[in-house]
N, C-alpha and C positions, 0 to 999 in steps of 0.2 A: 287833651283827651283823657289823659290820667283823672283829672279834676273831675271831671262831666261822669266817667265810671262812679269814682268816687259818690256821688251827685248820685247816682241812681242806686248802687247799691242801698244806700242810707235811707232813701224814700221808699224802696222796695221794703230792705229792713222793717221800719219805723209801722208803715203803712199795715203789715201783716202784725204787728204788734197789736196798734189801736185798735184794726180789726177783732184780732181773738178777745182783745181787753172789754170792748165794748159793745161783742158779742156774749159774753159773759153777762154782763149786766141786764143785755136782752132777754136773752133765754129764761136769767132768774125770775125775772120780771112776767113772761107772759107763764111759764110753769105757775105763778102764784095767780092768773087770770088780770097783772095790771097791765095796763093801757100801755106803749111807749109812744108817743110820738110820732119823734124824728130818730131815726139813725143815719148819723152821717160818716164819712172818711172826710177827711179835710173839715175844714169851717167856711162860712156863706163869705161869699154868695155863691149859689149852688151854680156849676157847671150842668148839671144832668142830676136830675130826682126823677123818681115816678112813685106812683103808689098803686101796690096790689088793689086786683078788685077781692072788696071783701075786707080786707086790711085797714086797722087806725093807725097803722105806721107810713110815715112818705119817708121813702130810701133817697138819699143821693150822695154826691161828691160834691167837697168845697173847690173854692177856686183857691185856696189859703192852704198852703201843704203841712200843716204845726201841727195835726193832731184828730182828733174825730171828738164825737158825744155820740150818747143814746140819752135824748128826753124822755125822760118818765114821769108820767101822771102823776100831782099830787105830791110832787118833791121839787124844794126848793133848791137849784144845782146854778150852774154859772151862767143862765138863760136869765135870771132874777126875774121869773115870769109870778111877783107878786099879788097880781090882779087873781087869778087863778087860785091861790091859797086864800081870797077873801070871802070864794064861795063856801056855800056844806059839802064835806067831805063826799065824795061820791064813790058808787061799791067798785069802780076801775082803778080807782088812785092806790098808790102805792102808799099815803097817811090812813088810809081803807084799813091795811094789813098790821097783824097784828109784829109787834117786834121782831121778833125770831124771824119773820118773814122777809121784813123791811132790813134785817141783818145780812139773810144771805143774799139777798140782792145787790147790796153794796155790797159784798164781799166775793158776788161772782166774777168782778173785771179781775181781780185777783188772783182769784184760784184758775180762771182761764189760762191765765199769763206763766204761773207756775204747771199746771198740766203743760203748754205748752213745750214748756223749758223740755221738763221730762222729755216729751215724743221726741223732739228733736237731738238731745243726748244721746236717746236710744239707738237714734235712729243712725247719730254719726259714728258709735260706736260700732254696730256692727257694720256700716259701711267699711269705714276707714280703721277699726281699731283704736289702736293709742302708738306713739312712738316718743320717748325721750329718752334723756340719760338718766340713770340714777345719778346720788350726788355721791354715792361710794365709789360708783364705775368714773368718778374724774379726777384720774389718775393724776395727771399732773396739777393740780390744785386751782386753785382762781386768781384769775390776772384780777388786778384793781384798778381804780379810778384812780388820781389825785385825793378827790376825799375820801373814800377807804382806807388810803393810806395814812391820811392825818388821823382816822377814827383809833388806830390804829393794825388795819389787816396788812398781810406782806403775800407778794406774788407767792405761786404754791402753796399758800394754804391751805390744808383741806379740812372742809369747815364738818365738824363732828357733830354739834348740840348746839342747840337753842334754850335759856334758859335751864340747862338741866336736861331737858326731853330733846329726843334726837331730831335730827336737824330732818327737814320734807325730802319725802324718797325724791320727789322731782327736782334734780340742780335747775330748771327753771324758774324755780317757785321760793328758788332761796331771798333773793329781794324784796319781795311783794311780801313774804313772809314775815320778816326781820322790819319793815314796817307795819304790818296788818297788826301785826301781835306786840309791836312796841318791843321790842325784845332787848332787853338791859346785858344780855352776857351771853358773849357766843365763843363757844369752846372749839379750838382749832388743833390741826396736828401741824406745825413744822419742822422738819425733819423729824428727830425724832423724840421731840416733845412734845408733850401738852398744852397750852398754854389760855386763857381765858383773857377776853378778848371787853372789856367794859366800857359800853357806849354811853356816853352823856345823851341826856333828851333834848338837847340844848342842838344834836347835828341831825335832827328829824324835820327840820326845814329843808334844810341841804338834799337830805337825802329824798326824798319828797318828789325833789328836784334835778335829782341824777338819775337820770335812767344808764341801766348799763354800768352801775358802779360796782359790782362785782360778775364778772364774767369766765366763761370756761377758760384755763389758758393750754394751749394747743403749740406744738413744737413751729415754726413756719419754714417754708417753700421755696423756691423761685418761684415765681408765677408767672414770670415773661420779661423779656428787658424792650420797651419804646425804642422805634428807630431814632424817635428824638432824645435819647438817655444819652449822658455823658458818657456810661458805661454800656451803648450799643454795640463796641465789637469786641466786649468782655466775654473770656467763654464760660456764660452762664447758661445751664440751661433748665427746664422746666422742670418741676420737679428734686431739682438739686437741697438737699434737705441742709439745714446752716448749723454750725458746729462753735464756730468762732470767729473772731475778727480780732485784728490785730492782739491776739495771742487771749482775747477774753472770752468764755463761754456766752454764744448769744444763740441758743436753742431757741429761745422767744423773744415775740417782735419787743416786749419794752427793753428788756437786755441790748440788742440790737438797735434802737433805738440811742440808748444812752452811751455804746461806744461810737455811733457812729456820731456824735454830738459831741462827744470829745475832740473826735478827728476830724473837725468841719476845714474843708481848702487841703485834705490830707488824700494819699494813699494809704491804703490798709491791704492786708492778708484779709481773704475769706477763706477758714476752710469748709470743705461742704464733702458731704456725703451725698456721692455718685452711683447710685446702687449699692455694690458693696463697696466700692471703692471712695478712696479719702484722697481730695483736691484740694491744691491750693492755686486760689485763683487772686488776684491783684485783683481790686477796684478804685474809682476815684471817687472822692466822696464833696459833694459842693458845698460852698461856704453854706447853706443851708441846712448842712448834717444829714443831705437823703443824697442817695447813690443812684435815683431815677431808674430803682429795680421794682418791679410789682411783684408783692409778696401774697400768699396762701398759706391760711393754717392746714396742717394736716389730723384731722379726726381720724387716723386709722388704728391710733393705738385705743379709743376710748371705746366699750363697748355700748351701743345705742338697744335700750330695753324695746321692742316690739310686743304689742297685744292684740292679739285679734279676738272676739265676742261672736258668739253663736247667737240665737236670735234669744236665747231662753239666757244666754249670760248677760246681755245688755240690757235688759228690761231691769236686774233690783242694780245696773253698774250706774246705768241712769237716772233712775232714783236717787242713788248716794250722791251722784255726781250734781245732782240739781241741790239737793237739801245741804249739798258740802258748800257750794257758793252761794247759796242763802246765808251760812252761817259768815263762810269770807265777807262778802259783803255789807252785814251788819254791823261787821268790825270795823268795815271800811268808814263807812258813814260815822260810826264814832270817833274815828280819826276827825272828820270835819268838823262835827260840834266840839271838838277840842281847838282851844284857841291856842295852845302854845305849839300846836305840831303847823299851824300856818296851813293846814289841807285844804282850806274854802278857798286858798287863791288855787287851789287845780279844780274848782269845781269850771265843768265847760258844755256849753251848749249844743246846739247839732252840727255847728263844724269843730269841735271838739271830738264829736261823736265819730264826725265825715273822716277824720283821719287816722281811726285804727282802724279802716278798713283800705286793704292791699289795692295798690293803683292798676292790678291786675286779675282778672278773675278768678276766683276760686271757690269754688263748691263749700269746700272741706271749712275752708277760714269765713266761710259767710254766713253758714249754718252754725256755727260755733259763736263769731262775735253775736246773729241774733237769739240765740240760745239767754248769753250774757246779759245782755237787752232785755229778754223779757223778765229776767227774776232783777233786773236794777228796777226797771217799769212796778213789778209786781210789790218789791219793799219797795220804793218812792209810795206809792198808793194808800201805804198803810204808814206812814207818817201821820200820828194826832193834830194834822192842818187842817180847819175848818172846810177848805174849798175841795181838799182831799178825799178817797173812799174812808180814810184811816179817822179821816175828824168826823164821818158823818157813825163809824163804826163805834167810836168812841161815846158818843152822844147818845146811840142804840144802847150801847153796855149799861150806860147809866141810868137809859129809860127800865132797863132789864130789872136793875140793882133793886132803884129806889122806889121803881113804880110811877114816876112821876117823867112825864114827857114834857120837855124844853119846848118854849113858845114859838110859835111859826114865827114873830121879832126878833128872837131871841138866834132862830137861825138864821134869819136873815140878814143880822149884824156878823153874825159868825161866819156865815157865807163868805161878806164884803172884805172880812180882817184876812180869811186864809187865800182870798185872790190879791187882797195887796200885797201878803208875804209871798205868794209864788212869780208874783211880780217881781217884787226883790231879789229872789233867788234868781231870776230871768235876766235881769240885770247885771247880777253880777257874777251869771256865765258867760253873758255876752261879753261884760268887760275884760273877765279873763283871758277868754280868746282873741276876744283885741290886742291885748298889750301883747300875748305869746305871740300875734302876727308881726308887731312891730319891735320885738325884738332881733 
């Protein structure tokens, strides 16, 4: 069931994408009086078309869920319909129109995709607002991975700057950050030093590949003892907030962690904080180093920033917030044309896609991830790839420049080279996702 939600969100997503994208290209298109077509959702063979009366366009759905077109007159696109380019230009065809015109046409799937992004920013914000932590409001500093700690971070840190400039208001945004921006030197407080923190580009593989390597770190709980726990008629009870064990401070679970690994086949002292009250309770600990206690962090000490947006606030917050992930994202993609950060092995297909969205419904998370979606859509598009908007935009600019318009062979060839390379790209997001399933 989870899978199949999955499954539909994505084609729901995906589907309202190529719609606004190649509704975009329509509109430019008949505003300038060219012809289209076809516009389709999906690719043939067609389930269901019709064609208005009065209309050169026939509307339908593919049976192939990958994607959609809009055919336009007089333009050589991934239909390779070369016969049609051997006749005289005719005054419907889009080769009719003069440059400037033939520009914003391709450049309409694009600007659709980003308007979109906006309405829907707008739109979540004054819905839902904003909610996170600051990265000042996290009091207790950041738990670390394994590799954090060889980069070298230490639990409690509280990470201050990045390069020099202060570190993203959102502790969310501290990871994605510290790779988007390559970030060579990040300045920490521990207790109560300073200290600069110098990362090798050399663990931008690694990290690439760690998700969750720097995270909030939060005091822990009891959360509940199993009837099946060794330590089921231990008097734990929920809520019991952890202080130490066997005389060591373990306020957090790696602390906790590492004395209870000490004392594996052991008894230990817990003390815990019982409201106001200070317990010492005995547990048994299994040759495994876990006490078969289910633990909770407690977020009550961190303050959590709330925002809410009137309708007149969310319209320029939506703006920022679209043109600010245009900008993240450019950087992202530069990450991938870099061959030493290793980022082409996370490039991933539409079950790559399928799995950052939640196995259970939500509004809030689905208008956001296809928000993300349409400006990844929007930059993909303006990529200088022949088969791309961005390679036929490109070609425009030049016809602009020099005066001189590139040979219908000429794009024809261009055509063939930017669908073998998004072939390749296609390949090998499927292979990525491959191997991540079989690991």
């Amino acid at each position: 069931m989870d899978v199949l939600l999955k499954i539909i969100q994505v084609i729901l997503s995906l589907s309202l994408l190529v719609l606004v994208h190649e509704f975009g290209h329509y509109i430019a298109a008949r505003i300038f009086g060219v012809r289209v077509e076809k516009f389709y959702l999906f690719f043939p063979p067609a389930v269901f078309k019709f064609k208005p009366k009065g209309s050169d366009t026939e509307f339908g759905i593919g049976c192939i869920p990958l994607g959609g077109f809009c055919k336009i007159s007089g333009m050589i696109d991934e239909s390779m319909d070369t016969e049609a380019m051997k006749k005289p230009p005719q005054p419907w065809e889009l080769r009719s129109r003069p440059a400037w015109q033939r520009l914003i046409v391709m450049a309409g799937g694009v600007i659709m995709n980003v308007i979109l992004a906006i309405i829907l920013y707008i739109a979540i914000l004054f819905t839902w607002g904003e909610q996170y932590i600051r990265t000042s409001d996290a009091v207790y500093g950041i738990e670390v991975s394994p590799l954090a700690r060889e980069i070298g971070f230490h639990d409690g840190d509280r990470i201050l700057a990045f390069d020099g400039e202060p570190a993203p208001e959102n502790f969310a945004d501290l990871q994605v950050d510290l790779l988007r921006d390559q970030v060579s030197r990040v300045t920490v407080l521990r207790g109560t030093d300073t200290v600069d923190i110098i990362i090798d580009p050399e663990y931008m593989p690694a990290m690439l590949n760690t998700p969750g390597m720097i995270g909030i770190r939060l005091p822990i709980l009891v959360g509940g003892v199993p009837d099946t726990s060794i330590n089921a008629g231990a008097d734990l009870r929920i809520g019991d907030r952890f202080l130490s064990a066997s005389g060591q401070p373990v306020t957090y679970y790696q602390d906790l962690q590492r004395v209870l690994a000490e004392n594996s086949g052991k008894t230990v002292d817990l003390s815990l904080l019982r409201g106001s009250d200070t317990v010492s309770v005995p547990v048994r600990v299994g040759s495994d180093g876990k006490m078969g206690v289910l633990l909770q962090r407690d977020p009550s000490g961190i303050n959590i920033t709330r925002k809410e947006y009137s309708l007149l606030e969310a319209i320029p917050a939506g703006f920022l917030m679209t043109f600010t992930n245009i900008g993240h994202y450019i950087k992202e993609l530069g990450l991938i044309f870099s061959p030493q950060t290793e980022a082409y092995k996370s490039v991933g297909s539409f079950i790559a896609i399928g799995s950052i969205f939640p196995s259970s419904w939500d509004w809030q998370i689905f208008w956001n991830i296809t928000a993300l979606l349409s400006i990844m859509l929007a930059v993909m598009n303006l990529l200088p790839i022949p088969a791309l908007d961005g390679g036929h935009i490109l070609f425009l600019l030049y016809e602009m420049i020099t005066g001189r318009k590139p040979s219908d062979r000429f794009m024809e060839v261009a055509q063939m080279v930017g669908m073998f390379l998004l072939l390749m790209i296609m390949v090998l997001a499927f292979g990525n996702d491959i191997m991540r399933l079989l690991r």
